[in-house]
MARZAZA-932115 format. One line per 5 residues: number of its first residue (from 1); for each residue z, x, y of N, C-alpha, C. Coordinates in nm, 2 decimals. Atoms other than C-alpha are relative to their C-alpha. Layout:
// MARZAZA-932115
NUM> Z X Y Z X Y Z X Y  ... .
// end
This chain:
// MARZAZA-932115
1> -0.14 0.02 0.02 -0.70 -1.31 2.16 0.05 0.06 -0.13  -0.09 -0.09 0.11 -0.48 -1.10 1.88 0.09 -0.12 -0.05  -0.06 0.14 0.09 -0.39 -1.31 1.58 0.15 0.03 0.03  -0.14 0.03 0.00 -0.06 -1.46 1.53 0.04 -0.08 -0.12  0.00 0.10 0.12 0.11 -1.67 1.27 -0.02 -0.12 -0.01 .
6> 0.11 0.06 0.05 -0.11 -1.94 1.31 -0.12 0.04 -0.04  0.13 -0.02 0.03 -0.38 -1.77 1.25 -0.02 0.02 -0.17  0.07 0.01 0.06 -0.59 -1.80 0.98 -0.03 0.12 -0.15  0.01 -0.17 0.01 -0.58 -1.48 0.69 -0.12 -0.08 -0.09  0.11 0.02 0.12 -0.86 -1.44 0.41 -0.05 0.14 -0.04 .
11> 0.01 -0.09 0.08 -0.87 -1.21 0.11 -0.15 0.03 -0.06  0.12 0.02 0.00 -1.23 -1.11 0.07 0.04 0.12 -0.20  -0.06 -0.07 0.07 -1.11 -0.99 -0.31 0.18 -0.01 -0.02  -0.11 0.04 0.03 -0.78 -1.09 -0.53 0.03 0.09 -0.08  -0.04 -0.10 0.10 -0.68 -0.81 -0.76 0.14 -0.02 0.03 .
16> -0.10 -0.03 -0.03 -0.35 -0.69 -0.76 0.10 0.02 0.11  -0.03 -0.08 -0.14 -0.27 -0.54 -0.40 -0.04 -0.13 0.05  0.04 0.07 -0.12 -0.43 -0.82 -0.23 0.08 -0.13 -0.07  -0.12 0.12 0.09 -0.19 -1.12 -0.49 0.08 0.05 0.05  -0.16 0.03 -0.04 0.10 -0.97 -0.40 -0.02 0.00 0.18 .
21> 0.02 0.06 -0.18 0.01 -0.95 -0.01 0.02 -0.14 0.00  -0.02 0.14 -0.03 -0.09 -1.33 -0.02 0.11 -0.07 -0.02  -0.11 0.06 0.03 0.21 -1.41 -0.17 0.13 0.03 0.10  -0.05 -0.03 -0.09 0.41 -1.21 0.06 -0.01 -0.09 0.14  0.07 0.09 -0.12 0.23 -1.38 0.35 0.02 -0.18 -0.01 .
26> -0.03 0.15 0.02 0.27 -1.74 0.23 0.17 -0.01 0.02  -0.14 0.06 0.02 0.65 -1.71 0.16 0.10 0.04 0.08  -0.10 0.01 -0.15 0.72 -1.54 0.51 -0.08 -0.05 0.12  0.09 0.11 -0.08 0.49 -1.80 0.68 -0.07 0.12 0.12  0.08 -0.07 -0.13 0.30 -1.51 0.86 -0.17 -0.05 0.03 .
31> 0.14 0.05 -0.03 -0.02 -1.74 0.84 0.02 -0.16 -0.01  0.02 0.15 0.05 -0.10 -2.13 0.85 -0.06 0.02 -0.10  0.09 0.01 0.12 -0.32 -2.06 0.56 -0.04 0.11 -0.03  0.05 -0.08 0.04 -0.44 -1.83 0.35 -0.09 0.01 -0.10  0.09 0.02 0.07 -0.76 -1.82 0.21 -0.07 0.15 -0.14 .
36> 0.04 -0.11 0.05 -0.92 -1.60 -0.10 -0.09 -0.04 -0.07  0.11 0.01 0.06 -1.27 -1.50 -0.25 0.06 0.11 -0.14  0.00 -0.10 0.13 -1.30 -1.33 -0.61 -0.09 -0.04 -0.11  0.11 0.02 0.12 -1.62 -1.32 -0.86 0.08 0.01 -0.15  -0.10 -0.06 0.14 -1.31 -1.18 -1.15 0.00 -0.19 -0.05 .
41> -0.07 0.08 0.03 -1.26 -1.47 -1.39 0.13 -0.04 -0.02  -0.12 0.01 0.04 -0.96 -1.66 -1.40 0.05 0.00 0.19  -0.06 -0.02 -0.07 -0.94 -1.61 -1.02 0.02 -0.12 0.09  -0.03 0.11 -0.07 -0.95 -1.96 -0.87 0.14 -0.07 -0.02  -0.18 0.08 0.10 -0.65 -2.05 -1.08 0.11 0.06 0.07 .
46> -0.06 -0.12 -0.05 -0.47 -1.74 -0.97 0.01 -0.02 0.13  0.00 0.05 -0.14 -0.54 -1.79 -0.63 0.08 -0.14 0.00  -0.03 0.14 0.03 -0.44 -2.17 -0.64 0.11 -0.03 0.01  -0.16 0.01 0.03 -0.13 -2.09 -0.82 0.06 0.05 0.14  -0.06 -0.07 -0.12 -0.02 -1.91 -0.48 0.03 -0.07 0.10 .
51> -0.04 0.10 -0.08 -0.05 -2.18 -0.30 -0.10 0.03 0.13  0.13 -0.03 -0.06 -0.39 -2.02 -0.13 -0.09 -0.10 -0.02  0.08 0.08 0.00 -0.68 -2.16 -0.10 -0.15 0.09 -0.03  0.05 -0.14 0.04 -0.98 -1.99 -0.32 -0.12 -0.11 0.10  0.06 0.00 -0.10 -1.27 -1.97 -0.11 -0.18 0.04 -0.14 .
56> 0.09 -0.04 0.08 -1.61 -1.98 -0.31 -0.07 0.08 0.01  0.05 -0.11 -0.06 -1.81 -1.72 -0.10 0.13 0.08 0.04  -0.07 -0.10 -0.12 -1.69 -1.43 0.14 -0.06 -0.06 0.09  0.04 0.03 -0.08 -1.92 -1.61 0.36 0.09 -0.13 0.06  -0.12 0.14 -0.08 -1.66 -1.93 0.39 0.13 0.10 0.00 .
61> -0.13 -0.04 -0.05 -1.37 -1.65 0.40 -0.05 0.04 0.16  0.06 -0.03 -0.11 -1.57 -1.55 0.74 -0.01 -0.12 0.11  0.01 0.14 -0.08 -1.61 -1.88 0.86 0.15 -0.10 0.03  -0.09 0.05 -0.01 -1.28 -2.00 0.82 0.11 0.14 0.07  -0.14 -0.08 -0.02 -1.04 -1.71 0.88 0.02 0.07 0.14 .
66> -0.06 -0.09 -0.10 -0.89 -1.53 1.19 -0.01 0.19 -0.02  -0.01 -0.12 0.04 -0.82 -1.22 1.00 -0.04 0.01 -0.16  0.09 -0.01 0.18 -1.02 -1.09 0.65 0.03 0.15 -0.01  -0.08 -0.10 0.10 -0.87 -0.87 0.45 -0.12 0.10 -0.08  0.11 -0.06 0.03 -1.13 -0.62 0.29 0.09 0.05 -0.12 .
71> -0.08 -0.01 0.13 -0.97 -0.62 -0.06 -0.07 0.07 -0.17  0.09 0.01 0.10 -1.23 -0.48 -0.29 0.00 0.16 -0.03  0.02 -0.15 0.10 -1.28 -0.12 -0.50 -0.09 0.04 0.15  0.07 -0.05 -0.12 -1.42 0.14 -0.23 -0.11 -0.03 -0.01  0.10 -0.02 -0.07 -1.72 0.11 -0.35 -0.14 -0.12 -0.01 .
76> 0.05 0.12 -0.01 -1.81 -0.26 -0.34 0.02 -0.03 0.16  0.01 0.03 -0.18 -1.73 -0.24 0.06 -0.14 -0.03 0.05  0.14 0.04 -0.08 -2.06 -0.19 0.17 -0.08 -0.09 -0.05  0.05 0.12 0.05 -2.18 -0.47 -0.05 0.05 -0.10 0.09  -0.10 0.13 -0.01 -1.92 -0.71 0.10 -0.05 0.01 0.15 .
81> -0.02 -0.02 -0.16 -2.00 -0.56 0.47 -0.16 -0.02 0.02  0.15 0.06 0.03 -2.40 -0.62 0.40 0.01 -0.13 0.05  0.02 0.13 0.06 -2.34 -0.96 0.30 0.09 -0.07 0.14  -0.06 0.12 -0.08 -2.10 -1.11 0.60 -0.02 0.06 0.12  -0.02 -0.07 -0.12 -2.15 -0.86 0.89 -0.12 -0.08 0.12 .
86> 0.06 0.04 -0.13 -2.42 -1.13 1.08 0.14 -0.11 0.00  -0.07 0.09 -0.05 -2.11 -1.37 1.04 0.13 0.03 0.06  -0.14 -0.03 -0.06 -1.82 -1.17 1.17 -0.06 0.02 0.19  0.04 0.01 -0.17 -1.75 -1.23 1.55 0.14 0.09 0.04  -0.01 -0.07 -0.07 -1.59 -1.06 1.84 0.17 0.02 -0.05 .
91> -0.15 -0.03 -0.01 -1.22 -1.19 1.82 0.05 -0.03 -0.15  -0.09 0.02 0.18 -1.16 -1.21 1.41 0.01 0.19 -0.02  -0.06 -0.13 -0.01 -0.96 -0.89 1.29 -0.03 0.07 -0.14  0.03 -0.06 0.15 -1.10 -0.69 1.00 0.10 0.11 -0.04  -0.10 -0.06 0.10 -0.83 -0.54 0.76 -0.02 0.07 -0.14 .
96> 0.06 -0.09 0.13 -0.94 -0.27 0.48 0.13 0.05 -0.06  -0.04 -0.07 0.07 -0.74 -0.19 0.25 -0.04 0.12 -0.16  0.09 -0.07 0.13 -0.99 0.02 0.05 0.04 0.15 0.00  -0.07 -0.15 -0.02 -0.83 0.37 -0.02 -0.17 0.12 0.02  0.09 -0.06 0.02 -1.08 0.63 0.09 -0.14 -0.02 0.14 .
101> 0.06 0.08 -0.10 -1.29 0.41 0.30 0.02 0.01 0.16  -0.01 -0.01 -0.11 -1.29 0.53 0.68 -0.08 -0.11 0.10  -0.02 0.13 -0.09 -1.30 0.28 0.96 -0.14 0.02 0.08  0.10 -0.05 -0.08 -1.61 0.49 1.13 -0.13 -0.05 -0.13  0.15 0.04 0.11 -1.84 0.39 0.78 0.00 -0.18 -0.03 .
106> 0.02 0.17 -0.01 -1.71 0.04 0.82 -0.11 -0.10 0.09  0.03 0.03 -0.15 -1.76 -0.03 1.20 -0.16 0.00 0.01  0.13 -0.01 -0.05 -2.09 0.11 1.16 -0.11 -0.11 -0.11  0.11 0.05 0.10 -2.20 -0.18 0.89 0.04 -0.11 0.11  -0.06 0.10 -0.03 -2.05 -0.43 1.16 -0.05 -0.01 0.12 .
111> 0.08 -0.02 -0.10 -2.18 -0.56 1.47 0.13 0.09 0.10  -0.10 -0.08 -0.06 -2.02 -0.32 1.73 0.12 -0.03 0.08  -0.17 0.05 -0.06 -1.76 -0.53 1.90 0.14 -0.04 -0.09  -0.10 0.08 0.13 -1.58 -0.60 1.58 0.13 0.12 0.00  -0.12 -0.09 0.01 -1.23 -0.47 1.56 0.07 0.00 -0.12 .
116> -0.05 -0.07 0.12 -1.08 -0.29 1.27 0.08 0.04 -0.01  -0.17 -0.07 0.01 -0.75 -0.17 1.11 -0.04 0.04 -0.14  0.03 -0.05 0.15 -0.77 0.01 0.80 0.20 0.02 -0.05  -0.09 0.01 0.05 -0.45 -0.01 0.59 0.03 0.06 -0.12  -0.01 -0.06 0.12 -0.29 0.24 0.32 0.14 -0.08 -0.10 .
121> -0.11 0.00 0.08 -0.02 0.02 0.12 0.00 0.03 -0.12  -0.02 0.00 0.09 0.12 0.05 -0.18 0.06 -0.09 -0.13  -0.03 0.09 0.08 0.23 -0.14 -0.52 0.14 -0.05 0.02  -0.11 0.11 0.06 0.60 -0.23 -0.50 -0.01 -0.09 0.13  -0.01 0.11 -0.03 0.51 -0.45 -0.22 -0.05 -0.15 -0.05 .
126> 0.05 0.12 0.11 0.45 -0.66 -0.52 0.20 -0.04 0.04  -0.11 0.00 0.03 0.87 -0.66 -0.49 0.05 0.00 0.18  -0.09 -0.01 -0.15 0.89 -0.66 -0.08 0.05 0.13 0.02  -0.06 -0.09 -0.06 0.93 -0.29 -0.06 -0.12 0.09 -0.02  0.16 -0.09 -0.04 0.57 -0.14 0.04 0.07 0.11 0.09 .
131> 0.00 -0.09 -0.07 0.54 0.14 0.23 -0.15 0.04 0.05  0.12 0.01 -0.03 0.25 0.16 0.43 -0.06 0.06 0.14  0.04 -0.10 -0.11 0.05 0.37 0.66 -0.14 -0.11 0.12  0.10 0.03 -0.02 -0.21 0.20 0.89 -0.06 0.00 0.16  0.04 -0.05 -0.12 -0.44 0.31 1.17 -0.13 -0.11 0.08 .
136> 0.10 0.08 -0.05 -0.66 0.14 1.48 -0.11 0.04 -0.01  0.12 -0.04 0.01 -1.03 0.12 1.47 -0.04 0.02 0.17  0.04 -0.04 -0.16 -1.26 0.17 1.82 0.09 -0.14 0.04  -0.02 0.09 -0.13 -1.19 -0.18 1.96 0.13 -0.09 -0.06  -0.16 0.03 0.00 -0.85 -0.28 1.79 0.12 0.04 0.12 .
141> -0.12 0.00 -0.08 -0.57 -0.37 2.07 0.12 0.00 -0.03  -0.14 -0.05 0.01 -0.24 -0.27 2.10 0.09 -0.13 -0.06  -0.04 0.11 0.08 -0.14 -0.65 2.02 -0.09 -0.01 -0.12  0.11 0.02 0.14 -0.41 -0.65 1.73 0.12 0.15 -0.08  -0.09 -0.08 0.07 -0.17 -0.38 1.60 0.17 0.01 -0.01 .
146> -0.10 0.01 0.02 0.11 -0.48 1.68 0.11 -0.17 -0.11  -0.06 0.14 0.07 0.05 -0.83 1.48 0.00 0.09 -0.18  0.07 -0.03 0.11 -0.10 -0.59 1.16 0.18 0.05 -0.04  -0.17 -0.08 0.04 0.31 -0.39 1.21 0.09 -0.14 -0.04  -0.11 0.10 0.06 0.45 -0.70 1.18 -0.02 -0.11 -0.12 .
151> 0.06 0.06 0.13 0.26 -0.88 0.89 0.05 0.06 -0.12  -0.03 -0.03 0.13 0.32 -0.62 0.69 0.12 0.09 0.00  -0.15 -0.05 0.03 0.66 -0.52 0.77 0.12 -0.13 -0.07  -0.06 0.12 0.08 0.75 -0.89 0.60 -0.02 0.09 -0.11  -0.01 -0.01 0.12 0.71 -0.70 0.28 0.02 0.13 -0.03 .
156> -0.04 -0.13 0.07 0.87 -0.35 0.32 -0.02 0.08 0.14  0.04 -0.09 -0.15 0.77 -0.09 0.60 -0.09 0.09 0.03  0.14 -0.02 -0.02 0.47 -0.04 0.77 -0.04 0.12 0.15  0.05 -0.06 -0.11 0.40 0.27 1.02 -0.12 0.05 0.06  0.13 -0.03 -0.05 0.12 0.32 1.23 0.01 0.17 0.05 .
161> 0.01 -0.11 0.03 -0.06 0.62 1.26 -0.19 0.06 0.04  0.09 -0.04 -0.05 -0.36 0.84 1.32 -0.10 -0.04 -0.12  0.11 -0.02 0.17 -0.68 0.80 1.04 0.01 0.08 -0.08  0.00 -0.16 0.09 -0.67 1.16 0.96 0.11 0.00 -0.07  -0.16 0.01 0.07 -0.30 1.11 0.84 -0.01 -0.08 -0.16 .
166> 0.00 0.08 0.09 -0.42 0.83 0.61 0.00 0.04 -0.12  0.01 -0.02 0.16 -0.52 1.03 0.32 0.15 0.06 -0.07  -0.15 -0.02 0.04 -0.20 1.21 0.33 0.09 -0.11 -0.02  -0.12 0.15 0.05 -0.01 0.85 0.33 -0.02 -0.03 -0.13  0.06 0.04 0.13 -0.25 0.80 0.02 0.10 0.10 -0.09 .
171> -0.09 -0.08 0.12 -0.10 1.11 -0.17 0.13 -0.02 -0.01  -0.15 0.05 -0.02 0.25 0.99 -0.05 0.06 -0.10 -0.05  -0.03 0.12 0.04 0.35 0.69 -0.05 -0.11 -0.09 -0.10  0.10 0.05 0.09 0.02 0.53 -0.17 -0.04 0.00 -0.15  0.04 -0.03 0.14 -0.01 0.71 -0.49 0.16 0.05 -0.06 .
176> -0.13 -0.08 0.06 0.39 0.85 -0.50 0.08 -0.13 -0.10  -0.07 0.12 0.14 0.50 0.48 -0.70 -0.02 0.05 -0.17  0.03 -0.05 0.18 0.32 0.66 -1.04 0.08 0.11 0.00  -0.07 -0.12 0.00 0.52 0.98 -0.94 0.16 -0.02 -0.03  -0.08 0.05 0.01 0.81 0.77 -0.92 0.08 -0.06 -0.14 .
181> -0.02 0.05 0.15 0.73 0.59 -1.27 0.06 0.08 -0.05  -0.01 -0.13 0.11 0.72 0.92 -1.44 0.16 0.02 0.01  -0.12 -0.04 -0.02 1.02 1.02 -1.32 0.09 -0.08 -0.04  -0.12 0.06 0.09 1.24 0.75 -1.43 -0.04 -0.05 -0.12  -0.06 -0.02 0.15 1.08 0.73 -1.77 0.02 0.12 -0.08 .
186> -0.05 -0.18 0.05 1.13 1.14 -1.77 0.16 -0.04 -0.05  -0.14 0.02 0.03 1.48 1.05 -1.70 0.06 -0.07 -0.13  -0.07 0.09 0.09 1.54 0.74 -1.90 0.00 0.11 -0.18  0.03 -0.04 0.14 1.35 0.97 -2.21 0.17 0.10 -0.03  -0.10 -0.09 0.02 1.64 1.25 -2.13 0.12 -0.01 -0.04 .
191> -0.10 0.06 0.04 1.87 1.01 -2.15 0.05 -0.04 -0.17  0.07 0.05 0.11 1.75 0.85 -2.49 0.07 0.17 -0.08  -0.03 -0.18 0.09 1.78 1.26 -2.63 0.13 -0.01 0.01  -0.15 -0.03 0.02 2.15 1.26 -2.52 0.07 -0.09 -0.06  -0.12 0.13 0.06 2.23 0.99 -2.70 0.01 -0.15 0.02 .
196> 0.01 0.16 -0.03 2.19 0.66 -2.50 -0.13 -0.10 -0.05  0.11 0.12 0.02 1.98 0.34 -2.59 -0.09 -0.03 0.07  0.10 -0.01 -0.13 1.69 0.32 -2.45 -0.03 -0.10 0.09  0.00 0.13 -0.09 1.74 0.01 -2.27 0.09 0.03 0.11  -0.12 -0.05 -0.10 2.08 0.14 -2.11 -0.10 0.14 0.10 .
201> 0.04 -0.17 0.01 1.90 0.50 -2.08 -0.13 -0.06 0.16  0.15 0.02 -0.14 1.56 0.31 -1.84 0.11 -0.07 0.13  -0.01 0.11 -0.14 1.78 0.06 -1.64 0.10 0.07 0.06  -0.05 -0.10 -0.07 2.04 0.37 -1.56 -0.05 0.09 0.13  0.12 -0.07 -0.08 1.73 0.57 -1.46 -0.01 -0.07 0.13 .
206> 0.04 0.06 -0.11 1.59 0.33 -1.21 0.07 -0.06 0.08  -0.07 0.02 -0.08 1.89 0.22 -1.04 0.08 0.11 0.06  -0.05 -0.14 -0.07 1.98 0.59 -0.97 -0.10 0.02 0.09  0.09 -0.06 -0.12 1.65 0.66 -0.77 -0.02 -0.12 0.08  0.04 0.08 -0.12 1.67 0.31 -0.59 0.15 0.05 0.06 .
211> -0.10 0.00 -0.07 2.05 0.38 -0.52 -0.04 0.18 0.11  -0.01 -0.10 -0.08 1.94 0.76 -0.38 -0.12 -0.04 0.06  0.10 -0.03 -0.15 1.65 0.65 -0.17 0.09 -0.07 0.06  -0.08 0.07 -0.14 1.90 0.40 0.01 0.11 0.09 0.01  -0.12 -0.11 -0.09 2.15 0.66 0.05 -0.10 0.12 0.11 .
216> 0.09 -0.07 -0.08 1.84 0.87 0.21 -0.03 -0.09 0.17  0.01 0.07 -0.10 1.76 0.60 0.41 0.08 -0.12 0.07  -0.11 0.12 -0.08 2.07 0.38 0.53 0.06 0.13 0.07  -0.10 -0.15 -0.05 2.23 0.78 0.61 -0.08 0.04 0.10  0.11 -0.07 -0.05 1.95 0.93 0.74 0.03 0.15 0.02 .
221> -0.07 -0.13 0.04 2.13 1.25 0.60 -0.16 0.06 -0.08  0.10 -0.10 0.08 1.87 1.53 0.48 0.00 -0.03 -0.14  -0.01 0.02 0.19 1.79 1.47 0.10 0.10 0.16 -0.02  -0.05 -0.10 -0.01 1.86 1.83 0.11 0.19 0.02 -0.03  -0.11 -0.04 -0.09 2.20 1.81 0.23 0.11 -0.14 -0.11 .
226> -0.07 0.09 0.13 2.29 1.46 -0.03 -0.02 0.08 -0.11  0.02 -0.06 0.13 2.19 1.71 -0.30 0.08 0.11 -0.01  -0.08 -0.08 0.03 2.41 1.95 -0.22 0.15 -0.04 -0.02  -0.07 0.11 0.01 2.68 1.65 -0.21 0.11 -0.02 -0.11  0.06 0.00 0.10 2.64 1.64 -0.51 0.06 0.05 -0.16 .
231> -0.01 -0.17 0.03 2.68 1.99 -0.66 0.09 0.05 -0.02  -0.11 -0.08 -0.02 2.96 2.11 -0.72 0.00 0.11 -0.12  0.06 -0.15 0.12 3.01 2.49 -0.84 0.03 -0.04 -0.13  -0.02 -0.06 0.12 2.97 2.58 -1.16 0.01 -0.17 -0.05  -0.01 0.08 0.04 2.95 2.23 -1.25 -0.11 -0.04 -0.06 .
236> 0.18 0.07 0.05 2.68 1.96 -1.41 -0.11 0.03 0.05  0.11 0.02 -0.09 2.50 1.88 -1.19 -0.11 0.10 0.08  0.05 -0.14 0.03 2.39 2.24 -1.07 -0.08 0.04 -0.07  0.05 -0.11 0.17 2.30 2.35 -1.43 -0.14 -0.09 0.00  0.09 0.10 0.05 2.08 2.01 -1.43 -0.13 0.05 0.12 .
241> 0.09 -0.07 -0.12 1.91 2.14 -1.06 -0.09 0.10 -0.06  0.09 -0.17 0.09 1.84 2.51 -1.24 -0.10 -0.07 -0.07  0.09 0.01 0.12 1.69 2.37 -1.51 -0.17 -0.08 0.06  0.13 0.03 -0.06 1.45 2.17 -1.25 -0.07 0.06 0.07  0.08 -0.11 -0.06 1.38 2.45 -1.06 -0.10 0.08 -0.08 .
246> 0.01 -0.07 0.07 1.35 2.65 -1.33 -0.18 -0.04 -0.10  0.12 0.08 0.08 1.05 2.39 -1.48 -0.09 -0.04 0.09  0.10 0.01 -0.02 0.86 2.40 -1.16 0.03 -0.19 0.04  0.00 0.12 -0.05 0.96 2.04 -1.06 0.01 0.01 0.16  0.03 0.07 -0.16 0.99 2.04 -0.66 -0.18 0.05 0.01 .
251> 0.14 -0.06 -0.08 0.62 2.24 -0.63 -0.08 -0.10 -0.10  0.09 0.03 0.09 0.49 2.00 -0.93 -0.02 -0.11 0.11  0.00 0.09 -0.08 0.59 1.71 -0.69 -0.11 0.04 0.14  0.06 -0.06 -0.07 0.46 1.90 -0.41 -0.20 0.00 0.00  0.17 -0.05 0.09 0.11 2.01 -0.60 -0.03 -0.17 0.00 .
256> 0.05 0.10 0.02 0.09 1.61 -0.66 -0.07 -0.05 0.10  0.06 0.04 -0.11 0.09 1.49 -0.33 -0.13 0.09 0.09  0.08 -0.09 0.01 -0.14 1.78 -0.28 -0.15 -0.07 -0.01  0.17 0.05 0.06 -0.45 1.68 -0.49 -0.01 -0.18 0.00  0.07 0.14 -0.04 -0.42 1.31 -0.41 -0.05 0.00 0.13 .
261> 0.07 0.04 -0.14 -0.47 1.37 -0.04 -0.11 0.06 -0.01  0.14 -0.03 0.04 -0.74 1.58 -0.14 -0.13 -0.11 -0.03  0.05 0.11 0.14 -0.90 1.36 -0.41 -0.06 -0.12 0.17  0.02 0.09 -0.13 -0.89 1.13 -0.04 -0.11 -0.01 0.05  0.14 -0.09 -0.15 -1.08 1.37 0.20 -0.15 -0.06 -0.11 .
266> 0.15 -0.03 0.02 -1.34 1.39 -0.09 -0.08 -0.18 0.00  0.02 0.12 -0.01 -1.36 1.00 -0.12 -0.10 -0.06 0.17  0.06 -0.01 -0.14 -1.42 1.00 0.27 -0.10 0.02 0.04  0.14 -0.01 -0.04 -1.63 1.17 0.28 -0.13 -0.02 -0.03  0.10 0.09 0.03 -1.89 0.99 0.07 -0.04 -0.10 0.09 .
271> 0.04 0.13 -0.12 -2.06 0.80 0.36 -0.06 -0.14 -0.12  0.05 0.09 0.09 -2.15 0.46 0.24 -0.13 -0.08 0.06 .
// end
């Protein structure tokens, strides 16, 4: 049977990515409970405060949970998949979110009926607005994926997708939040030069690139096409374009998402 929101979740690993999930998940009731393991000190508290329930093994997040979250650095997986793979059974849903980590080096530490989803999100689903890529393993069903689209479209928006895609979602979305930073403390800095406070100058910045992604996506007008919008001859705005042409900004953006999907493949391909 393909979980639901009674079922059961469990964070095998509480960092960053996997706190703001549980939190997410508690405060749009997509679980009766939500359990979490973490060796980090300071993490039972942490957990606790969430309104989770910390879990002193990975072996009681296995025994208790529906669905376990694979929450750990890529290359503590196959430690974690050693250690619980005689206690995972047929109908519980294993969930990876380890960047790098392919579903074929998982599956094969697990007994073979176990079903898998590997998951690419990102950080501002710390804020409910993730962006997230995630693909089926061999024996994940169409409702087993269609509970994973709706779990984690409570905290922003989640498309499913092929594996091979994943690492490109990594260079994209997954890693494009730091490409994003840069960019509005480039801005806010440019601002700062012309004169403004640098308090006015950051909180300017960053409500201009949240107001032009929802003009991108409430329109569903070509960015292209809002940039020319925009533009008017011989005007500002133009001169400010040149000058980003002129410095190699669309191919630098370009070249980023580039060597992160890369940087991916080579992760990948490290069998574990």
């Amino acid at each position: 049977m393909a979980p639901n929101n009674t079922s059961r979740v469990g964070f095998i690993g509480a960092g960053m990515m996997a706190s703001a999930m549980m939190k997410g998940f508690l405060a749009n009731k997509v679980a009766s409970q939500v359990y979490a393991s973490d060796i980090a000190p300071g993490s039972k508290e942490k957990v606790e405060s969430f309104g989770a329930v910390f879990a002193a093994s990975n072996a009681e997040i296995v025994t208790n949970c529906d669905v376990i979250f694979l929450a750990v650095k890529p290359g503590i997986v196959p430690i974690v998949l050693q250690e619980i793979s005689t206690k995972v059974n047929q109908d519980q849903l294993i969930i990876s979110i380890a960047a790098g980590v392919t579903i074929e080096s998982i599956e094969s530490k697990l007994p073979k009926s176990s079903k898998v989803v590997r998951v690419m999100p990102n950080t501002p689903c710390l804020v409910g607005e993730m962006a997230a890529g995630f693909a089926a393993g061999t024996n994940a069903t169409k409702d087993d994926m269609k509970y994973v689209e709706s779990i984690l479209n409570t905290m922003g928006t989640a498309i499913s997708c092929a594996e091979k895609d994943l690492n490109a979602i990594t260079g994209l979305s997954g890693s494009g939040p730091a490409y994003i930073f840069l960019l509005i403390e480039a801005l806010a800095d440019g601002g700062v030069l012309a004169g403004l406070p640098r308090q006015t100058a950051q909180k300017l910045a960053a409500q201009t690139v949240k107001g032009a992604a929802e003009m991108v996506l409430k329109t569903g007008t070509h960015p292209g096409v809002l940039k020319d919008q925009v533009c008017s001859p011989g005007g500002t705005t133009i001169a400010g374009v040149e000058a980003l042409e002129n410095k190699g900004f669309r191919s630098a953006l370009i070249s980023a998402v580039k060597a992160a999907k890369l940087r991916g493949d080579e992760l990948s391909r490290n069998k574990m």
